[in-house]
C-alpha positions in Angstrom: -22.5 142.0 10.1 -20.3 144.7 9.2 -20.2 147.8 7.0 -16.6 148.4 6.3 -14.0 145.5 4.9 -11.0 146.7 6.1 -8.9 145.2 8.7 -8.8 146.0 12.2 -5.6 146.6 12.2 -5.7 149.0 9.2 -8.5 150.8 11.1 -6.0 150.8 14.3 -3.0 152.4 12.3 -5.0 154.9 10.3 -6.6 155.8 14.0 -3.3 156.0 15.8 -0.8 157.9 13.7 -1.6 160.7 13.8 -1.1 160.8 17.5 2.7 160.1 17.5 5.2 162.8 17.3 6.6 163.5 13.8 5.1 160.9 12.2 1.8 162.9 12.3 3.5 165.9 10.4 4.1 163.2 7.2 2.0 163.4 3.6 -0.7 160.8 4.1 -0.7 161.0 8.1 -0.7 164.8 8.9 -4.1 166.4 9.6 -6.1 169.2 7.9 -6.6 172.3 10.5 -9.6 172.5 12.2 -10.7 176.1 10.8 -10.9 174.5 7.3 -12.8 171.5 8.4 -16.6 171.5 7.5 -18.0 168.5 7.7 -17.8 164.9 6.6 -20.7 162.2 5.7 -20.6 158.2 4.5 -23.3 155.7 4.0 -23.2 152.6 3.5 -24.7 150.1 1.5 -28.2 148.6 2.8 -27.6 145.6 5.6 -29.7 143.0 6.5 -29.9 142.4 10.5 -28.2 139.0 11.3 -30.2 137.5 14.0 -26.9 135.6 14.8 -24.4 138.9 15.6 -27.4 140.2 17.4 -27.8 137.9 20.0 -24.2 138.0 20.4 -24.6 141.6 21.2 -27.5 140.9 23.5 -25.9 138.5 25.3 -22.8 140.3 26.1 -24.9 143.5 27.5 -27.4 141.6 29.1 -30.3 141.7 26.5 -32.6 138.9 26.6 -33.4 137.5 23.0 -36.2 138.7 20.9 -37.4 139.3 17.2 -35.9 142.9 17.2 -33.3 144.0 18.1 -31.8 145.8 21.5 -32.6 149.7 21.1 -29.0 150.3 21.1 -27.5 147.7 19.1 -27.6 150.1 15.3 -25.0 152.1 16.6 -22.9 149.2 15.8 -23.7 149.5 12.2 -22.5 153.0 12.0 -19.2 152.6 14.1 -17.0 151.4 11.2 -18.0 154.9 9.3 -17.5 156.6 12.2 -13.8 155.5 13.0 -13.2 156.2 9.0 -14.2 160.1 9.1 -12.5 160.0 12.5 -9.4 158.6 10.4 -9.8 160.3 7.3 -7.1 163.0 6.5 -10.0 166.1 6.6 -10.8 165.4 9.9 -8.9 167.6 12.3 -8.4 165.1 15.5 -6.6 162.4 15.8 -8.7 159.6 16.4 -6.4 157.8 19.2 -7.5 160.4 22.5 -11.0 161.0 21.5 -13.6 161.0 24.5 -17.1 159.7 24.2 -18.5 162.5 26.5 -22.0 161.6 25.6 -24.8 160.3 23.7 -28.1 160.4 22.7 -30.4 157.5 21.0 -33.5 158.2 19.7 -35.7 155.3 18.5 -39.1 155.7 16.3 -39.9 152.2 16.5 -38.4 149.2 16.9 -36.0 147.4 14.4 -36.4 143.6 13.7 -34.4 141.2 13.2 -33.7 140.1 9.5 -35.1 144.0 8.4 -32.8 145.9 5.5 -31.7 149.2 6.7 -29.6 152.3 5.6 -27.0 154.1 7.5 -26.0 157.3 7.0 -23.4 158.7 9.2 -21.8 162.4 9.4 -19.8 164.8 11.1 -19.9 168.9 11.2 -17.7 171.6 12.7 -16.3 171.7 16.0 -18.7 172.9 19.1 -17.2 175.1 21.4 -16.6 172.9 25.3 -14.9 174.3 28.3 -12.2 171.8 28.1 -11.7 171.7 24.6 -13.9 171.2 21.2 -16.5 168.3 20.6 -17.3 166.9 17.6 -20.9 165.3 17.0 -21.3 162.2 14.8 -24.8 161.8 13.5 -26.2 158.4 12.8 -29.5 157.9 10.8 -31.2 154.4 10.3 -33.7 154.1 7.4 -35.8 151.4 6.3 -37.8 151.8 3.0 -36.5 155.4 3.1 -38.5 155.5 7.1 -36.3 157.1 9.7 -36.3 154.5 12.3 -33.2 155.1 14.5 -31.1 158.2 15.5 -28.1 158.5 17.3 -26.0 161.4 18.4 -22.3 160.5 20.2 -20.4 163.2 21.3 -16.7 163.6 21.0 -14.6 165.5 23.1 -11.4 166.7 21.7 -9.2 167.8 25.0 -7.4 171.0 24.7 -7.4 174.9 24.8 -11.6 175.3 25.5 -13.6 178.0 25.9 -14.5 178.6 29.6 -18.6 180.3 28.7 -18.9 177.5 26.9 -22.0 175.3 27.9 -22.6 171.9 26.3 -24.7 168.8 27.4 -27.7 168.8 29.6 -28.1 167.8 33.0 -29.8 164.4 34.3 -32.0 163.8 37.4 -30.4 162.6 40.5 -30.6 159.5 41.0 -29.5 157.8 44.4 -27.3 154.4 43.8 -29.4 151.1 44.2 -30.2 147.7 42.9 -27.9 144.6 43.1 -24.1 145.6 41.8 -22.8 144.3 38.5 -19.2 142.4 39.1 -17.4 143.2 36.0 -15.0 140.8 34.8 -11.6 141.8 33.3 -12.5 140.3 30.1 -15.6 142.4 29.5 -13.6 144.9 27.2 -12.5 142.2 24.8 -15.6 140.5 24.8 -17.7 143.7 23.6 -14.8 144.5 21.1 -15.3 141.4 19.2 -18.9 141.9 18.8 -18.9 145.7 18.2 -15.7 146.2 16.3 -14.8 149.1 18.8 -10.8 147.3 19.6 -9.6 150.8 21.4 -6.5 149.5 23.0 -7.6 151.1 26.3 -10.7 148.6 26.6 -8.4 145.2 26.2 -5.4 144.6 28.1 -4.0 146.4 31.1 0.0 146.9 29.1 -1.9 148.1 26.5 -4.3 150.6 28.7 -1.6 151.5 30.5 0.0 152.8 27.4 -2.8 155.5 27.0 -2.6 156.4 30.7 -4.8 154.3 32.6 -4.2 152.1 35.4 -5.8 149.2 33.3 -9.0 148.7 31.2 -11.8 150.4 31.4 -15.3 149.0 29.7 -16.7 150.4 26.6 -19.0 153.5 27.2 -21.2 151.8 25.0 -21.5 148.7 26.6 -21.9 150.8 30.2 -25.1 152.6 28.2 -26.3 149.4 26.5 -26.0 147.5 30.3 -28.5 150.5 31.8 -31.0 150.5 29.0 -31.4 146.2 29.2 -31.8 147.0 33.1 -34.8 149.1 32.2 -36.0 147.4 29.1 -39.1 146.1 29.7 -40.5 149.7 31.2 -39.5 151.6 28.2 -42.3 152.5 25.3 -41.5 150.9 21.5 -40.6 154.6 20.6 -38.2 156.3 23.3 -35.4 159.1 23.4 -32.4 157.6 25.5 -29.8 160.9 26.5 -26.0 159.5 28.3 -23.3 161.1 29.8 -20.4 159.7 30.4 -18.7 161.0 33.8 -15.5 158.8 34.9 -13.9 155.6 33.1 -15.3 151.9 35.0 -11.8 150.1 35.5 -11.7 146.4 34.7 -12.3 144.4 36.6 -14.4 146.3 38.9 -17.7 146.6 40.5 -20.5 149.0 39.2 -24.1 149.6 41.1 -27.2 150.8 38.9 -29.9 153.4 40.3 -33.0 153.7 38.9 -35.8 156.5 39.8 -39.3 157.6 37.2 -38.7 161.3 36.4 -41.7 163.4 36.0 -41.5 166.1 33.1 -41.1 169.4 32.5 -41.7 172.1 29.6 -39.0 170.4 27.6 -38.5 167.1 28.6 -41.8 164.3 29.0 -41.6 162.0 31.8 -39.5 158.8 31.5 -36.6 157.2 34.2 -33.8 158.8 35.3 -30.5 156.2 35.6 -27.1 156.4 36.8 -23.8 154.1 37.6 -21.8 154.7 40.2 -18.7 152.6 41.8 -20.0 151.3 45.3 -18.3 153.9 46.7 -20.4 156.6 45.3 -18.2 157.8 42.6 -20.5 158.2 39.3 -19.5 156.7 36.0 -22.7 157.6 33.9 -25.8 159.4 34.0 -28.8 159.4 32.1 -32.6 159.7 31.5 -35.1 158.7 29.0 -38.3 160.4 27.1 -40.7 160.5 24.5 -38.8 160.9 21.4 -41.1 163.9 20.8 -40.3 165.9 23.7 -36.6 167.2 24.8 
């Protein structure tokens, strides 16, 4: 399964250039100011859903196997656009330095296995953030022209923000619990090669280092996609899924998983609150889910 040909380390130059001094002032490399930048959108050709790649996914974030497939497994097919308006020349940021602050899955009804889809993915202006600017990549999943599957990830751009700024919402409280998850070291490559996402600060600890962490942290993707298999089998056939991604998980490490039903409110229906924290109470990830119609 995959919705772009070009190599990963093509993808990896094109995303890191523009990040290294002089080099990112070149033709070809330097980047188009933000004020000028309006928006970008691709789609890709229809895909079929390979019940092989999907159990792959499944198994690495603790899916069990089934005839459709895990709610967040389509962001997969949109990450390959994503990373190319994130790389392409009109796009003000580089794409190395990025942070997934958040996102926000919203499934209609399940997907199967084997079903054609459409993706269409886009980008608009920068939103104003307290530390900086976010960008917003929208994902839609059609089949037979049906909106299926939306998906909103949040990218935070680090830098002069705007302090009245107010972006995100705020999830329940949710007290740690459950039986902690023992992350292995090896959990960053292992998501990579099923999801394409080879950010050098998910594989090796040189290469994490490099970026400016101690060593490897897990994909927030995979951290989201852990949670939601957790809860999985409490969750309605169409359900609104809303992250936010607080501190990095280091690899290897140790994460515990809390869990608590959420009554709702004028804007948000009722549906489970989540969160991940290390076992010493520090919180990686927050979250709740919804009706799709409310919130």
């Amino acid at each position: 399964m995959s919705t772009s040909r070009t190599s990963p380390v093509t993808v990896l130059l094109r995303a890191a250039l523009p990040s290294v001094p002089v080099v990112n002032r070149l033709p070809g490399v330097r980047k188009a100011p933000a004020s000028r930048f309006t928006g970008l959108v691709r789609t890709a050709p229809p895909v079929t859903i390979d019940r092989a790649h999907v159990e792959r996914y499944a198994r690495v974030c603790g899916f069990p196997a089934k005839d459709v497939v895990p709610l967040p497994y389509p962001h997969l097919l949109a990450f390959g656009m994503q990373m190319a308006m994130m790389s392409d020349q009109a796009f003000p940021a580089p794409a190395i330095g990025m942070v997934h602050v958040a996102n926000s899955i919203t499934q209609h009804r399940p997907v199967a296995v084997g079903e054609s889809v459409s993706v269409t993915a886009r980008v608009g202006a920068p939103l104003p953030h307290p530390r900086g600017t976010v960008y917003e990549f929208v994902t839609e999943v059609r089949a037979d022209d049906e909106l299926v599957w939306q998906e909103v990830s949040a990218y935070l751009r680090r830098g002069r923000g705007d302090t009245a700024a107010v972006y995100g919402t705020v999830s329940p409280a949710v007290e740690p619990g459950g039986i902690p998850w023992r992350l292995p070291a090896d959990l960053g490559r292992r998501y990579a090669a099923v999801s394409g996402d080879r950010n050098p600060i998910h594989l090796h600890p040189l290469t994490a280092r490099a970026l400016g962490f101690p060593r490897q942290i897990a994909h927030g993707m995979w951290t989201l996609a852990r949670c939601v298999a957790a809860l999985e089998n409490r969750l309605p056939d169409a359900v609104r899924v809303d992250v936010a991604f607080k501190r990095p998980v280091l690899l290897p490490g140790t994460v515990v998983l809390g869990t608590a039903r959420v009554e709702g409110d004028g804007d948000t229906g009722p549906g489970w609150g989540f969160g991940l924290t290390s076992p010493t109470g520090t919180t990686h990830l927050t979250g709740r889910t919804a009706h799709p119609g409310r919130g």
